[in-house]
C-alpha positions as CSV (number, residue, x, y, z in Angstrom):
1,X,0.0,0.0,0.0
2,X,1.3,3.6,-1.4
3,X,-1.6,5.7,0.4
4,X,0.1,9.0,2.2
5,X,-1.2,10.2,5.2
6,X,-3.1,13.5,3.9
7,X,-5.1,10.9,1.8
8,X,-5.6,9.1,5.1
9,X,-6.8,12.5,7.0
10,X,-9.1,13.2,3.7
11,X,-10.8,9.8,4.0
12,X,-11.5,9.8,7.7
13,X,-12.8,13.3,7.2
14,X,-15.3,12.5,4.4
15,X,-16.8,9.3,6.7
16,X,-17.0,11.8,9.8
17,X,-18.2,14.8,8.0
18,X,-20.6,12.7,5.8
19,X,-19.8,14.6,2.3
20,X,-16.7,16.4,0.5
21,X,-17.7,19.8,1.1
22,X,-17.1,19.7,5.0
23,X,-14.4,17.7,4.4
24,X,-12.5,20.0,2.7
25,X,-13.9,22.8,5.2
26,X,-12.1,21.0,7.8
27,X,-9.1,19.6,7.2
28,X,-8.7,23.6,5.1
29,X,-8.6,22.1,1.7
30,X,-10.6,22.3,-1.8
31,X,-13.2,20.1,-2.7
32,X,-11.4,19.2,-5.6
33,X,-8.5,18.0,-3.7
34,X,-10.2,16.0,-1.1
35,X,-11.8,13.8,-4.0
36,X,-8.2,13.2,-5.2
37,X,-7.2,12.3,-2.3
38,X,-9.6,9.8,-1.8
39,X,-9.6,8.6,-5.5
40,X,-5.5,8.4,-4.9
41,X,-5.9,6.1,-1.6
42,X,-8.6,4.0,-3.5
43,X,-6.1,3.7,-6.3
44,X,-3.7,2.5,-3.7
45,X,-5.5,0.0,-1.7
46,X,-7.2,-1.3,-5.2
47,X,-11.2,-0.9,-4.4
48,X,-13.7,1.9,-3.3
49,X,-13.7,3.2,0.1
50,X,-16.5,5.4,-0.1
51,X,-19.7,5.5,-1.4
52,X,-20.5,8.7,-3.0
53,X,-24.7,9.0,-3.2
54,X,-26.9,9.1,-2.7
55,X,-25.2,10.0,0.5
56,X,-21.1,9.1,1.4
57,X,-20.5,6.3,3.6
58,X,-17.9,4.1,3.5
59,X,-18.0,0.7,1.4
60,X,-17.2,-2.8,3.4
61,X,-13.5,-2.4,2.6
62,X,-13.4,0.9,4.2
63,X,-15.2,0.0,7.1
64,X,-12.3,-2.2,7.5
65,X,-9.7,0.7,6.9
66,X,-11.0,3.1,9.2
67,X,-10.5,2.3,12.3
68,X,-6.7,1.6,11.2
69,X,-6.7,4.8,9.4
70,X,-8.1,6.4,12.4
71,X,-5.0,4.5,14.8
72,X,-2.6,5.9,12.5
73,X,-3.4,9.5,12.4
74,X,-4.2,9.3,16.3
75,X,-0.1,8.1,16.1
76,X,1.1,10.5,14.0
77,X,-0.4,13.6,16.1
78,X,1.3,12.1,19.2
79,X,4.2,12.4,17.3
80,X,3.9,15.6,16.8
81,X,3.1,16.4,20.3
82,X,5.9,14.0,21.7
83,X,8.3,16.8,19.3
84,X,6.5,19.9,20.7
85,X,6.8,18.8,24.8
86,X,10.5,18.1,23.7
87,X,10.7,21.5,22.5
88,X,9.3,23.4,25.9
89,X,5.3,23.4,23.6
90,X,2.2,22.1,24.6
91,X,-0.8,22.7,23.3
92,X,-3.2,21.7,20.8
93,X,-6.7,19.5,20.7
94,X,-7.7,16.6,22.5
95,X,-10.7,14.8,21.4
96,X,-12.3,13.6,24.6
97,X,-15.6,10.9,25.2
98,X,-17.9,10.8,27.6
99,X,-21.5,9.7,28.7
100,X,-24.2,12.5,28.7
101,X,-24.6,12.4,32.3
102,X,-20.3,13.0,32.6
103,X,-20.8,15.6,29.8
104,X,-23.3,17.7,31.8
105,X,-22.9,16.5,35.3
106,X,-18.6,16.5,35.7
107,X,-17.2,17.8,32.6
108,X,-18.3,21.5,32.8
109,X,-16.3,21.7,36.4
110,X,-13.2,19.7,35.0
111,X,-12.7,21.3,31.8
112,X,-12.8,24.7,33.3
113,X,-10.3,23.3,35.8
114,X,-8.3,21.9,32.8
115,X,-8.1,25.1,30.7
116,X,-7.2,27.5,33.9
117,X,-4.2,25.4,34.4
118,X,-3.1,25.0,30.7
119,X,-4.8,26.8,28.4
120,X,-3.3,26.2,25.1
121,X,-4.9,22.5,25.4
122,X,-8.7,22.5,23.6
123,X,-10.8,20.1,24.2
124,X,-13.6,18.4,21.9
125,X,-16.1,16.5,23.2
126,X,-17.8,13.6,21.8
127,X,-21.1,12.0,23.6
128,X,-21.5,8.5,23.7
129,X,-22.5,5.6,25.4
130,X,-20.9,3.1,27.8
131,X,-20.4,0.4,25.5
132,X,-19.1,3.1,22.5
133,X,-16.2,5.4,24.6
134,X,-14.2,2.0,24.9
135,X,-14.6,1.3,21.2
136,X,-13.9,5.0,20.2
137,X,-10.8,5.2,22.5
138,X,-9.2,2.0,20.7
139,X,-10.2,3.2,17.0
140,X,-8.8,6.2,17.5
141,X,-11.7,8.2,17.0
142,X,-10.8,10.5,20.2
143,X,-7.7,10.5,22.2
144,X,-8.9,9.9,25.7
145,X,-12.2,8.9,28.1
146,X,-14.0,9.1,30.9
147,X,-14.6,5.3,31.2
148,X,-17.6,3.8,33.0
149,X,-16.9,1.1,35.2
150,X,-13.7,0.0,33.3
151,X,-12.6,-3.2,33.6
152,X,-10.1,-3.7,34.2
153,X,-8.9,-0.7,35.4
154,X,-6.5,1.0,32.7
155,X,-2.9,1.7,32.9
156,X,-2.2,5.0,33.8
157,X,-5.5,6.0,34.5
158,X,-7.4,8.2,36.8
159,X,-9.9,7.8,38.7
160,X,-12.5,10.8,38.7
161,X,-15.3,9.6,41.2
162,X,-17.6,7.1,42.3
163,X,-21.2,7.4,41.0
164,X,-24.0,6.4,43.8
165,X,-27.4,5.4,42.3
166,X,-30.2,7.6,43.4
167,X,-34.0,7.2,43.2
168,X,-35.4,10.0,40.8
169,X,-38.9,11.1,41.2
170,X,-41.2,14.1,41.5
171,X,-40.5,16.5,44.2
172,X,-44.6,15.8,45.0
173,X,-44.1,12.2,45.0
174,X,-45.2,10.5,48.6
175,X,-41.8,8.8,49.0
176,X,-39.7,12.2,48.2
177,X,-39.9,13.5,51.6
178,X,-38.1,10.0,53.0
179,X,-34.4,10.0,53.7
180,X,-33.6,7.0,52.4
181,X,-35.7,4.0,50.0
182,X,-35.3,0.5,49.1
183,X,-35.6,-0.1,44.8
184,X,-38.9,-1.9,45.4
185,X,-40.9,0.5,47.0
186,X,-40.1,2.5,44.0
187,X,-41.8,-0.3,41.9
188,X,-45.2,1.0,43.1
189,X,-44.9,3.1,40.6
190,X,-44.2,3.2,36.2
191,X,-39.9,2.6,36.7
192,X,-39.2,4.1,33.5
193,X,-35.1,3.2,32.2
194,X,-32.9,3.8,29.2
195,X,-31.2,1.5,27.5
196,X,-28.9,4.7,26.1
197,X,-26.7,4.4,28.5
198,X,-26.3,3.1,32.6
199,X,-28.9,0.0,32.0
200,X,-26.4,-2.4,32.9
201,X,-25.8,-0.8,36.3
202,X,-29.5,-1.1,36.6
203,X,-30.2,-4.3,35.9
204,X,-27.5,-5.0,38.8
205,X,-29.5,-2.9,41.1
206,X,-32.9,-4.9,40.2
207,X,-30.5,-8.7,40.3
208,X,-29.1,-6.9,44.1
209,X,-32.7,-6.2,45.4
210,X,-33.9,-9.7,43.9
211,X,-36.4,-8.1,41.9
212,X,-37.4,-8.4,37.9
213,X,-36.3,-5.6,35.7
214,X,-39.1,-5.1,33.8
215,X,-39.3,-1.2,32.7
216,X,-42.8,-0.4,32.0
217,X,-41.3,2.4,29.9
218,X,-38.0,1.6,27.5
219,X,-36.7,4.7,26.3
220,X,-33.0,6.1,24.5
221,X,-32.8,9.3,25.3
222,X,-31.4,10.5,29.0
223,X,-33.1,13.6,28.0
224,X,-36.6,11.7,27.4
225,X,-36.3,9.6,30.6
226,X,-36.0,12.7,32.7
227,X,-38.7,14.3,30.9
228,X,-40.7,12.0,31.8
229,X,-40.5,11.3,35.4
230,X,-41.1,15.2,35.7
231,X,-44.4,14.7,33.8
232,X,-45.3,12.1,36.4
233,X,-45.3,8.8,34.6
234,X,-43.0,7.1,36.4
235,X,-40.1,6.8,38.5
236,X,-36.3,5.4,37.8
237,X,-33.0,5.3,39.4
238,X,-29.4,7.7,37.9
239,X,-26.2,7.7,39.0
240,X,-25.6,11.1,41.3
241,X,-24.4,13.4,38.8
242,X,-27.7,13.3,36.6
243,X,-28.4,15.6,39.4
244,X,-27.3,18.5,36.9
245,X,-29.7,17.8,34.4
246,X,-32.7,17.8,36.8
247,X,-35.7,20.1,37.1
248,X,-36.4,21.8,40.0
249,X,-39.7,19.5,40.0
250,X,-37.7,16.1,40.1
251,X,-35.2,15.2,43.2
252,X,-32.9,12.5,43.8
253,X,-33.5,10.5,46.9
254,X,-30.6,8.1,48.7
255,X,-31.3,4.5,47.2
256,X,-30.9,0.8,48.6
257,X,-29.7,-1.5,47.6
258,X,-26.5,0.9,47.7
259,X,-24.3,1.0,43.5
260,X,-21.7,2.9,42.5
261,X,-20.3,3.5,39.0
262,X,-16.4,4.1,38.9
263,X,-15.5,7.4,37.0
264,X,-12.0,6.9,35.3
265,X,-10.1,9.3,33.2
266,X,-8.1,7.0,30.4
267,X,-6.4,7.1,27.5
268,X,-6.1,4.2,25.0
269,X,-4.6,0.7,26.0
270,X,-3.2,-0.1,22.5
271,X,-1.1,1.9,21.5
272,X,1.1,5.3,23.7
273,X,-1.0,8.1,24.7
274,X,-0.9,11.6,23.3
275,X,1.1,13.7,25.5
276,X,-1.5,16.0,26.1
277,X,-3.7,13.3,27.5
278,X,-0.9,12.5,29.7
279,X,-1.1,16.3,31.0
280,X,-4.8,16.1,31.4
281,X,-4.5,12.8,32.8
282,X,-1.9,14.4,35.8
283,X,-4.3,17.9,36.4
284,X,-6.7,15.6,36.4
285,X,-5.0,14.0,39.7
286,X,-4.4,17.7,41.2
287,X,-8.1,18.4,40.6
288,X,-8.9,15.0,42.5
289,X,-6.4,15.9,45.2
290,X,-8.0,20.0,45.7
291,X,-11.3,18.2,46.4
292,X,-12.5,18.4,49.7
293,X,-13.9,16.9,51.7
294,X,-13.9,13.5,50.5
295,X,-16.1,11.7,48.0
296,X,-19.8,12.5,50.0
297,X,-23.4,13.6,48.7
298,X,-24.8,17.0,49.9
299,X,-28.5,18.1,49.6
300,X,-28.9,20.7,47.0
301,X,-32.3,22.4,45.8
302,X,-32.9,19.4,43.1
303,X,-31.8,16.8,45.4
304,X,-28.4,15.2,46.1
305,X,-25.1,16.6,44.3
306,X,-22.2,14.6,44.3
307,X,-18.5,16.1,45.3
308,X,-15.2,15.5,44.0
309,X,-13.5,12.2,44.9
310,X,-10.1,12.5,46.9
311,X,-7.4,10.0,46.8
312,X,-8.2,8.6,49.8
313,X,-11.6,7.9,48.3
314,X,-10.1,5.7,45.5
C-alpha cells in the first residue's frame, strides 16, 4: 500500500463529515482535492472506500480501513506532540468521550479546571455511550475517556469519582420527603429506564434487590427519561451526577440497595498516549487531590449533588 497520510486524514474526514464539502472545510482544503485524495488512496489500496450517493458512507472495505486509518493518524499527532513537549510546547486538541450524564454533570467543572491550568490545550467532546467510549478510544476516533466502570482498570488512569445510584422522582411524590428508599418500593410506581446508557448498572440494582427488571417504559434518550418522570409517569434510578440535568420539579432520593459507578479518566490501551492526554491525565490528579472533603453527597435544591473524589476515596 502507497496511500500518504493526507489521503488518510481526507478519508476519515469524508466518513465523519458525511460529504466532500465539510471535508475540505475541515481539514482547510478544496473540494477538488479531497476527492483526489480519496480517488488516490482507492487507487492505492485497489477498491472503493466510499460510497458517494446518494449519501457518502464508507464501502465494506473501508469500514475495515477506518479504524486503522483512524490509529494511524491518532499516532502520527502524538508524534507531533511528543516533538512539541521536547521542545518546551504544549498545546493543541484533545478529542475527549464521555456519557451524557459526565458531559453535563462532571465535565463543565473539570474542563474549566483543565483550561485554567493550561490553556493552550482544547478540548472536543464527543457523547457516547458506555459500550461506545471503549470502542472509540481504541479506533482512535478520540484521544482519551472518561470510562464507565472500566474493567479492568487501565494503565495509567485516573480515577474521577464514584457514582452512587439515586431514586429520581417528582419532588410531590409520597416517597420524596423519606431519607432513604429501598428499589422496590419504587416499583409501586411506572420505573421508566434507558437503554442509552447506565442500564447495565441497573439491571444490577434490580438482580441486588432480587427483583425483575421489567421497565414499564423503555426509552433512549437521557433527555426523554428525565422528561418523563417530571411529567409524572414514572419513576427510575441515575447515577448522582444526573443531578445536573434535573428540574427543580424532580429530586434525587438516597437509594438501597447501595451501586456505584467508577469514573476513570483514560487514554487508549493499545497503543502510547498523546502527550496531552498525559497532562490532562496528571491535572486531572491535582483536581482529584483540591477536592474536599472527600467523596460524599450533599442536599442541593434538586436533590443530592455529588463532590469530588479525593485520593483517599479511590
Amino acid at each position: 500500500m502507497t496511500g500518504t497520510l493526507p489521503q488518510l486524514r481526507a478519508f476519515v474526514a469524508v466518513v465523519d463529515t458525511g460529504n466532500f464539502n465539510d471535508a475540505a472545510s475541515v481539514l482547510e482544503m478544496t473540494q477538488p482535492a479531497i476527492s483526489h485524495a480519496i480517488a488516490g488512496l482507492e487507487r492505492a489500496v485497489g477498491d472503493r472506500l466510499v460510497q458517494r450517493k446518494p449519501t457518502v458512507v464508507p464501502t465494506p472495505l473501508g469500514q475495515r480501513l477506518l479504524p486503522h486509518a483512524r490509529a494511524a493518524l491518532a499516532s502520527v499527532d502524538a508524534i507531533a506532540q511528543e516533538v512539541a513537549a521536547f521542545h518546551g510546547q504544549r498545546g493543541g486538541t484533545v478529542r475527549l468521550a464521555a456519557t451524557p450524564t459526565v458531559c453535563q454533570g462532571l465535565l463543565p467543572d473539570l474542563i474549566c479546571f483543565w483550561q485554567e491550568q493550561s490553556p493552550r490545550i482544547e478540548i472536543q467532546v464527543f457523547e457516547g455511550d458506555d459500550e461506545e467510549l471503549p470502542v472509540w478510544l481504541e479506533d482512535g476516533l478520540v484521544d482519551a475517556a472518561i470510562l464507565v466502570d472500566a474493567d479492568p482498570a487501565p494503565d495509567g488512569g485516573a480515577l474521577v469519582l464514584r457514582d452512587p445510584f439515586l431514586a429520581v422522582m417528582r419532588r410531590d411524590h409520597v416517597l420524596a420527603s423519606e431519607p432513604r428508599i429501598h428499589l422496590r418500593d419504587l416499583l409501586d410506581d411506572p420505573f421508566i429506564n434507558s437503554y442509552g446508557g447506565c442500564e447495565t448498572q441497573v439491571r444490577m440494582l434490580f438482580a441486588m434487590a432480587g427483583e425483575p427488571y421489567r421497565p414499564a417504559q423503555h426509552v433512549r434518550e437521557t433527555g426523554t427519561l428525565i422528561r418523563m418522570v417530571a411529567s409524572d409517569l414514572g419513576v427510575t434510578a441515575m447515577p448522582a451526577i444526573s443531578a445536573a440535568m434535573l428540574p427543580p420539579e424532580v429530586v434525587m432520593i438516597p437509594l438501597d440497595p447501595h451501586l456505584e459507578r467508577t469514573l476513570t479518566f483514560a487514554g487508549p490501551s493499545s497503543r502510547p498516549w498523546n502527550p496531552l492526554v498525559e497532562t490532562l491525565r496528571d491535572l486531572t490528579h491535582a483536581w482529584i487531590a483540591d477536592a474536599s472533603p472527600p467523596l460524599a453527597t450533599e442536599a442541593g435544591p434538586r436533590g443530592p449533588f455529588p463532590r469530588r473524589a479525593t485520593p483517599g476515596s479511590r
